[in-house]
Structures are given as structure tokens and as C-alpha cells.
C-alpha positions in Angstrom: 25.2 15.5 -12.2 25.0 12.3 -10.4 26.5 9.0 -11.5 26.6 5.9 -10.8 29.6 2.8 -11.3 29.8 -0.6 -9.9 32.1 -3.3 -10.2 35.6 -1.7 -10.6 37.4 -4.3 -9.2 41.0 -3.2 -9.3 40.7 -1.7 -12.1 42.1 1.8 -11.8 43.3 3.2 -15.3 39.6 2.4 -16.3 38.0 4.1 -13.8 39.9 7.1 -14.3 39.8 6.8 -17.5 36.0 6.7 -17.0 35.9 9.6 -14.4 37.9 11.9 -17.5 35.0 10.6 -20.0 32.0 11.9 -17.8 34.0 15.4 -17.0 33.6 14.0 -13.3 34.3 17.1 -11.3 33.8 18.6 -7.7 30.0 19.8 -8.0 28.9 16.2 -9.3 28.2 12.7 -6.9 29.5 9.4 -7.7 27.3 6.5 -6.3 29.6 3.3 -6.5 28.1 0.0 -5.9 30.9 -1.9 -4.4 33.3 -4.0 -5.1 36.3 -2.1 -6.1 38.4 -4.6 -4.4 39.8 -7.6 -5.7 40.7 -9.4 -9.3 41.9 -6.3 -10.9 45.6 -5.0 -10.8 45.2 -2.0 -7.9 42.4 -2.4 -6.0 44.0 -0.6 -3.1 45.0 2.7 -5.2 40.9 2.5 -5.9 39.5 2.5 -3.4 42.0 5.2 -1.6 41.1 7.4 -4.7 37.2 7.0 -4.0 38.2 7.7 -0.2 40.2 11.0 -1.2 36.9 12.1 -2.9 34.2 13.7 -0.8 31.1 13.8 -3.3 31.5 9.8 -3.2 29.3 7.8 -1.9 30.1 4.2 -1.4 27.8 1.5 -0.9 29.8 -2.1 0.4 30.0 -5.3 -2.2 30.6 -8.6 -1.0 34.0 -8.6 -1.7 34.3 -5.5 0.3 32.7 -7.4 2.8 34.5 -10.4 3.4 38.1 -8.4 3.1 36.4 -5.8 5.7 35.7 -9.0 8.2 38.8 -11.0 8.1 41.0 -8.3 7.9 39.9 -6.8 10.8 41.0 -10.3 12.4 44.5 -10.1 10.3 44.8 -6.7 11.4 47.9 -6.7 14.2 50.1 -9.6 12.1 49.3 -9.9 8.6 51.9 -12.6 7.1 52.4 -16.0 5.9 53.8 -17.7 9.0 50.8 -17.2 11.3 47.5 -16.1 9.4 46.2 -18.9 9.9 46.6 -18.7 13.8 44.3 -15.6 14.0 41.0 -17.3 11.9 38.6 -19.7 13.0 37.4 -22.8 10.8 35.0 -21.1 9.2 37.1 -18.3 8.4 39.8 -20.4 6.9 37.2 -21.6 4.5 36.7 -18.0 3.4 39.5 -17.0 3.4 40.5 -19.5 0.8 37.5 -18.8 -1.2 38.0 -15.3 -1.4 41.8 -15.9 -2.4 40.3 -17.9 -5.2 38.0 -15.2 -6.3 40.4 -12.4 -6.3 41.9 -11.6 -3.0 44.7 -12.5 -3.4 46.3 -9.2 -5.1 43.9 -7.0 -2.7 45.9 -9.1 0.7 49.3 -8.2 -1.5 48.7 -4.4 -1.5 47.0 -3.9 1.8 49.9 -5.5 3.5 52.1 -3.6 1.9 50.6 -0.3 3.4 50.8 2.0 6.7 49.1 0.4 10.1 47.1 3.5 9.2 46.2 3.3 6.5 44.7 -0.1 6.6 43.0 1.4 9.2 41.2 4.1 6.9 40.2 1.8 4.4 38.8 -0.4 6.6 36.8 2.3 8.7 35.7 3.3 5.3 33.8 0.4 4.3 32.9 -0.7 7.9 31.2 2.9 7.2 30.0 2.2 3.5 26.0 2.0 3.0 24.2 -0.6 2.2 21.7 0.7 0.4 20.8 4.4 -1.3 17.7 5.8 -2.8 18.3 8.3 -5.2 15.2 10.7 -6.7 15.2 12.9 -9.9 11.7 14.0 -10.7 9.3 11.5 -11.0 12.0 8.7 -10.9 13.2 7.1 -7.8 16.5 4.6 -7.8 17.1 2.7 -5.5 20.4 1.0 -5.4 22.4 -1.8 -3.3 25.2 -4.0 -4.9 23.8 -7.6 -5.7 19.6 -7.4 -4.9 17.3 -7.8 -2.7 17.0 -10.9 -0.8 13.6 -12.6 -0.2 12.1 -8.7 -1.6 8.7 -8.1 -0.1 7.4 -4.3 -1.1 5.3 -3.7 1.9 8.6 -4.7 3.9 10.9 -1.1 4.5 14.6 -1.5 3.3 15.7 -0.7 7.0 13.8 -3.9 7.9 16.2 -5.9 6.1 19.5 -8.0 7.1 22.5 -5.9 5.3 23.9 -9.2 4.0 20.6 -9.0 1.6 21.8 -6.7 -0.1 25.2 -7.5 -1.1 25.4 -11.7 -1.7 22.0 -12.3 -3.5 21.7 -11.9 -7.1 18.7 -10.1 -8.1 15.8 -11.7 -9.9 16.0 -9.1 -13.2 12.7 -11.5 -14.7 11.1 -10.0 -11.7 9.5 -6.3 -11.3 10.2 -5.5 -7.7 8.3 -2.1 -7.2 4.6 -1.8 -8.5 5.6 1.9 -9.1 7.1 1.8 -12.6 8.8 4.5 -12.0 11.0 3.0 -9.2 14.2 1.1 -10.3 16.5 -1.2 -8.9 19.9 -0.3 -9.7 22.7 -2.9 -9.5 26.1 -4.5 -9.8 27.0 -7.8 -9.1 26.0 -10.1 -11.6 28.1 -9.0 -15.2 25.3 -7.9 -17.8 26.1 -10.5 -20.4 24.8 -13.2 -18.1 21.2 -10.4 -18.2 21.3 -9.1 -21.5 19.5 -12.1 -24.3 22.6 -10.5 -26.5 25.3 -11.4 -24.2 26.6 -8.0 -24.8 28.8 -5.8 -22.0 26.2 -3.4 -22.1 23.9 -1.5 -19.0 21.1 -3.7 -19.0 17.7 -1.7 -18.4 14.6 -3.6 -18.5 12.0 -4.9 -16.0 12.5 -2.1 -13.5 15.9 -3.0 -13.6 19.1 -0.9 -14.0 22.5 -3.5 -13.6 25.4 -1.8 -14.6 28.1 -4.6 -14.1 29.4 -4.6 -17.4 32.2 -6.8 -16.5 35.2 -4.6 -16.9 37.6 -6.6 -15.5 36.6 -9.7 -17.3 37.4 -7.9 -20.8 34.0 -6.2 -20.5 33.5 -2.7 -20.0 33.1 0.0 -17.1 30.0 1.6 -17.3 28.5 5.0 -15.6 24.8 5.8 -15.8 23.7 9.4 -15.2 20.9 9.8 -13.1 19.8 13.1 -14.5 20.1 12.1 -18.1 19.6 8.3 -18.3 22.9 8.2 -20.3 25.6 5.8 -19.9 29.0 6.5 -20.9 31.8 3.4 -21.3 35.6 2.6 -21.3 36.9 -0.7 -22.5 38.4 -2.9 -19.6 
């Protein structure tokens, strides 16, 4: 079976626990849509699971990206007396951002670890996808983190800027693919700001698939099955 998760964001005893629920095992594929760092309590022991795992394939959020870039700048001297020294302006300004969003206990743990092991995660996601197109019979999924940005269907996905598919929010009023049987699958934005019942549910409507169920907001973490259209849940 195939599945697919987004979001985790730190949260590790969820996404175990959700891994336990679906009887995740070597023959299946887990499709994660980014954005396992930050917020949550261990978003280092996350993503070093996913990176232990070879049937997963992970496809880079934006927080994934922004750690990915300045880290990569923080790499040699990571600590509080000259971080500062090693970013420009504009870094500065997203690097306190991205503290403010949930970097802060993602910087915490990575600095705690191995000059190698940084390393590895960040080859990882420097290595991530950006986008992955999934088939099962007459269905075809095609999935990215956040959307689509400025989405024109004779346009191919290669054709596109990678940051379009990890800051912009999708559009879920709009039906991207004439082919009904093409879906957008995504993360991102948390389903209750989708979903007209503000529930922490898989939204599915529209040709859309978002699966941000906002787990660590209180929400839940949600995997879809591509073979069965079923979505399993664990409370966040």
C-alpha cells in the first residue's frame, strides 16, 4: 500500500503512533508532504526516522526549506555569540521569522547533534522532491506541499520554479486539472481553515485532497491510502 502524511511537524509519538495504526511495514511507500520540522517537540528524531526508512519518499515543505538554506550558512559555528555574523540582512529577517514560527526547538536539536549528522539531514532535504505524481488505475495524484503557484494546465510541472510548490497556498475553490480524475494532494494549509465544518478532517472536494489536519495545533495526523481512498487518524 501507499500512503500519504503531511504536516508532522515535530510530532513524533503521533506519527508513530500513526505508522502502528496503518500496519506501516517494509513492502508499503510513505509519501510525506513536508514539513516535519519545526513547532512540535522532536522534529529532529522525525525526520532521522523518515531518513532510516527506505520506502520513504519525501517531498520538501517550506519549513524544510528555510532550515535547509540557513543552516547550510550556520553550518561550521552554530551558537549564540556569532550567528548573526554568518547571515546577511535578509537572512536575519528569516531567521527571526522562522524562530517565531517554530524554529526555534528544530535549531535546539540540530545543534545538539554530530557535524554528521547535520550533514545527513540536510543532504536529505537538499535531495527531497518537490513534487510527485502517484497513479492507481484510473486515478492520478499529484502531490507537492502547499499548491501550485500561478497553475496553468498546459504548463508541465518541470516548467515550474520549485518555490511554487512549497510557499503558495492552493486555491481548493479552484479545479486545477480538467481530468476529474486527477487530484491535487496537499499539506500546508490545516483543513479546518478548508473544511465549511471547521473540522480536523482530510478535506476532499474540488479535485482536491489536503491532508493537513493540524496535528500539532490539537488537530489530528492524518494518512490517506492511495489504493483504498481511506484515511486513518491519531489525535495530536
Amino acid at each position: 500500500m501507499r500512503y500519504i502524511i503531511s504536516d508532522i511537524h515535530g510530532c513524533y509519538e503521533e506519527y508513530k503512533a500513526l505508522l502502528v495504526k496503518i500496519n506501516f511495514s517494509d513492502e508499503d511507500e510513505l509519501y510525506v508532504l513536508g514539513d516535519a520540522m519545526d513547532r512540535g517537540p522532536e522534529p529532529i528524531k522525525v525526520i532521522q526516522d523518515l531518513m532510516s526508512r527506505p520506502n520513504v519518499t519525501y517531498i520538501i515543505g517550506n519549513h524544510d526549506y528555510v532550515m535547509l538554506r540557513l543552516m547550510k550558512r550556520l553550518m561550521v559555528e552554530i551558537t549564540e555569540e556569532n550567528w548573526e555574523s554568518h547571515l546577511t540582512e535578509e537572512d536575519l529577517i528569516d531567521y527571526s521569522f522562522w524562530m517565531k514560527d517554530g524554529g526555534d526547538v528544530t535549531v535546539r536539536q540540530f545543534r545538539m547533534l554530530s557535524e554528521w549528522d547535520r550533514m545527513d539531514i540536510l543532504d536529505y532535504l537538499e535531495e527531497a522532491s518537490v513534487y510527485e505524481v502517484l497513479k492507481h488505475e484510473d486515478k492520478r495524484y499529484v502531490l507537492v506541499h502547499a499548491g501550485i503557484f500561478d497553475y496553468v494546465e498546459e504548463k508541465d510541472l518541470d516548467k515550474y520554479f520549485f518555490t511554487s510548490f512549497i510557499f503558495h497556498r492552493a486555491d481548493y475553490t479552484r479545479r486545477y486539472f480538467t481530468d476529474e480524475r486527477t487530484y491535487l494532494v496537499t499539506g500546508h494549509t490545516p483543513t479546518i481553515h478548508i473544511r465549511e465544518d471547521r473540522q480536523s478532517l482530510v478535506y476532499e472536494g474540488n479535485g482536491h485532497i489536503a491532508l493537513d489536519c493540524g496535528c500539532v495545533f490539537g488537530g489530528k495526523l492524518a494518512a490517506y491510502c492511495v489504493e483504498t481512498g481511506e484515511v486513518a487518524y491519531v489525535e495530536g
